[in-house]
N, C-alpha and C positions, 0 to 999 in steps of 0.2 A: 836788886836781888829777886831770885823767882822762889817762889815756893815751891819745893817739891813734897811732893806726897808720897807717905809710903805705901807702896804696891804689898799688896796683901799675901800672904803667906803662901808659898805653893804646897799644896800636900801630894803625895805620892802614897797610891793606896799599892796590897800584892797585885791585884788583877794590873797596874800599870807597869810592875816588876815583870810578873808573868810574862805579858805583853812584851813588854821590851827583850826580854831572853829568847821568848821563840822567833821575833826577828834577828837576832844574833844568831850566824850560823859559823862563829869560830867557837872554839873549845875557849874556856874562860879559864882552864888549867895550861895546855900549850900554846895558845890562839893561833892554831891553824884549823884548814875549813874542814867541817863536817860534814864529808859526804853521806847522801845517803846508801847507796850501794859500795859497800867497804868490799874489798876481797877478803882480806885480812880480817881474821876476828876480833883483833884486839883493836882494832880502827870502827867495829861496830859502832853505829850511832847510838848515845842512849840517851833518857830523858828523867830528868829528874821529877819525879810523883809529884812532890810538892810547889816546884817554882814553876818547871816547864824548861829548863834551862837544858841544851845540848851539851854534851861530853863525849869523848872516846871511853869506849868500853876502858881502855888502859891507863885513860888519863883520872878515872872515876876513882881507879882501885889503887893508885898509886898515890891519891886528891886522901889517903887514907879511907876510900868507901862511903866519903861522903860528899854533899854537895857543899862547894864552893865559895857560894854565893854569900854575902854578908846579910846575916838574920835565917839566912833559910835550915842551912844544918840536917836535913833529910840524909837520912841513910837507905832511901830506898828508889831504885829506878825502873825504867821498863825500857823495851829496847824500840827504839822508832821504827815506827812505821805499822809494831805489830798490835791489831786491835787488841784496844780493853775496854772497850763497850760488849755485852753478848751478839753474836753473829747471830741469833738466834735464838729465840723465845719458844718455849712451847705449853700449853696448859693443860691442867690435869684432864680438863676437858675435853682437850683436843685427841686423847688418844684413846683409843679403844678396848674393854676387855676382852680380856682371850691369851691363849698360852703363847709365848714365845713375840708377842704382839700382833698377833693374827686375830682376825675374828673368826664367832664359831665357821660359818657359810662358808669364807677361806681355807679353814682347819678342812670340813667334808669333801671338798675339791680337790685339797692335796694329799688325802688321806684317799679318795677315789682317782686321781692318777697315778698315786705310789701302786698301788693294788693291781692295775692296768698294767703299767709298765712290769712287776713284777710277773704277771700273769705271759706278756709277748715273752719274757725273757727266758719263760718256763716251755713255753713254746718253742722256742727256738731253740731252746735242749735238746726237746724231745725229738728220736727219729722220726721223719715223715716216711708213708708207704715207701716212697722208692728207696730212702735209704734201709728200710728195716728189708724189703726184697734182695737188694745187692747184698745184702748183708749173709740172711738167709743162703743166697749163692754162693759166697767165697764160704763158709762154712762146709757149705755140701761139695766145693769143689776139693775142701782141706782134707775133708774125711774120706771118700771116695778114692 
C-alpha cells in the first residue's frame, strides 16, 4: 500500500474569478463571442463593474439587468472599450484667473483687436474722396 497524502485545499480568490471572465470572451448568458465592434446595438459589448465578466448589451437586460455570474449579482455595467479611468486631470492650479478663462494681458489684446477690427470696418463704411466726388457728380448731373 502507498500512502497518499492529501493535497492541500485550493482557494480561489475574486481577482482569480475576475481574471478568468476577462479571458472568457463568450457571453455566459448565450455563449456566443463577444465582439468588440458590434454594429448592432444590442450586440454592444458590455462589462460587468464588479467581476469583469463580458455580456451583450441584450443578453445583460434580458440576464434581468444583472450579472450572471455565481456570487457576483451586480446590477451595474459599463460598456467595453469606453474609458473609466479620467482622460484627464486638471488642478486648481493649473488654471489661470481672468474672465471667461483668459488672463488679464489676453483680455487687453482682444479687447485692442476687437477696437481695431471694429475701427477698419468703420472705415470701410465710410465714403473715400473718389466716392464722395462721384457722388457729388451724379447729384449735380440729377439736378441740372
Amino acid at each position: 500500500m502507498t500512502d497518499e497524502q492529501e493535497l492541500p485545499p485550493i482557494s480561489i480568490t475574486e481577482d482569480d474569478i475576475k481574471e478568468a471572465n476577462q479571458l472568457s470572451l463568450h457571453c455566459p448568458i448565450c455563449a456566443n463571442p463577444v465582439e468588440k465592434f458590434a454594429t448592432e446595438p444590442d450586440l454592444q459589448p458590455v462589462v460587468c463593474t464588479d467581476c469583469g465578466t463580458l455580456y451583450h448589451k441584450v443578453c445583460w437586460v434580458q440576464g434581468g439587468g444583472k450579472c450572471a455570474v455565481l456570487g457576483c449579482a451586480s446590477e451595474s455595467f459599463y460598456v467595453y472599450g469606453m474609458r473609466t479611468d479620467p482622460i484627464i486631470t486638471i488642478k486648481h492650479s493649473d488654471l489661470k484667473p481672468g474672465a471667461n478663462g483668459r488672463s488679464p494681458r489676453r483680455q487687453r489684446t482682444t479687447k485692442r483687436l476687437k477696437h481695431e477690427q471694429r475701427r477698419q470696418v468703420e472705415q470701410m463704411r465710410r465714403p473715400g474722396l473718389l466716392q464722395r466726388l462721384f457722388q457729388w457728380l451724379l447729384d449735380q448731373i440729377k439736378i441740372g
